[in-house]
N, C-alpha and C positions, 0 to 999 in steps of 0.2 A: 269449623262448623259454625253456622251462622244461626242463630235462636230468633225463635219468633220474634221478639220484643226488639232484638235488632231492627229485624225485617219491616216493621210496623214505625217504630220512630223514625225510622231515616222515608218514612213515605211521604209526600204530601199532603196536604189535609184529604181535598179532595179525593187523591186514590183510595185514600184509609175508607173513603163513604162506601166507594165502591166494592171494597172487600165486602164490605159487610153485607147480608140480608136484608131484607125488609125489618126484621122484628130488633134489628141492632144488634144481630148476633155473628161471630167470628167464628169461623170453623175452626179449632186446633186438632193439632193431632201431639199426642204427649210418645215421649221414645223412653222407657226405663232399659237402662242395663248398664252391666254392672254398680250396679247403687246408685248411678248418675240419674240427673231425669231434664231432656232435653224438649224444646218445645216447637211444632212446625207447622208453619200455615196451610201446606196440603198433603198429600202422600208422597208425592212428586220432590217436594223440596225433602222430606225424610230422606228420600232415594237416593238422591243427588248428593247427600251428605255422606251415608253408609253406606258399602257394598255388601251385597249379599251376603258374602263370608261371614263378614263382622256382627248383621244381625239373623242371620239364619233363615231368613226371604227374601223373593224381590217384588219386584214393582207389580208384576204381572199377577201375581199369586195374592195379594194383597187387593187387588182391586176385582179381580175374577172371585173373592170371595165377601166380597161388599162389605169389607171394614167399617166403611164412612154407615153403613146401616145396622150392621151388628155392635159396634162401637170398642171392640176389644178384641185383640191378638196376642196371643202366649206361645212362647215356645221356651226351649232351655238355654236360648242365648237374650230373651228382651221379654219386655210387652210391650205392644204399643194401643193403644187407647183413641179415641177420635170422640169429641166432644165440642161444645161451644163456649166460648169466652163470651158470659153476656157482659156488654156496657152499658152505664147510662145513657140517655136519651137527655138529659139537664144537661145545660149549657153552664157556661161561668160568668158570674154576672160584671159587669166592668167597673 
């Protein structure tokens, strides 16, 4: 399973702009289960990671109930959660 923070350091700089919004902010989406707590840049890559089984939904059910705008999904195998990682906008001075 690949974690956000993978996913973001091994990018470019440039791509890293493009994830972001306008306001500097990253979409995550957080996966709790079993006490673990895993981190992903869309629904999509959750998906791609767990099958159904293992989190107790899928891709379709998740996005037909507007996660990314409710911000929270519970059931008796996970939560998962959808929020934003803000960054700073300051640069590093040389």
């Amino acid at each position: 399973m690949r974690l956000l923070a993978d996913k973001y350091l091994s990018l470019p700089l440039k791509l890293n702009q493009l994830i972001m919004d306008k306001d500097k902010n990253i979409k995550v989406v957080h996966l709790e289960i079993n006490g673990e707590h895993y981190y992903y840049g869309s629904l999509t890559a959750l998906c791609e990671n767990w099958n159904p089984e293992q989190i107790g939904v899928n891709y379709r059910v998740l996005r037909d109930m507007r996660i990314s705008s409710v911000g929270y999904f519970k059931n008796s195998k996970c939560i998962i959660r959808v929020g934003k990682l803000v960054v700073s906008s300051a640069r590093k001075r040389k």
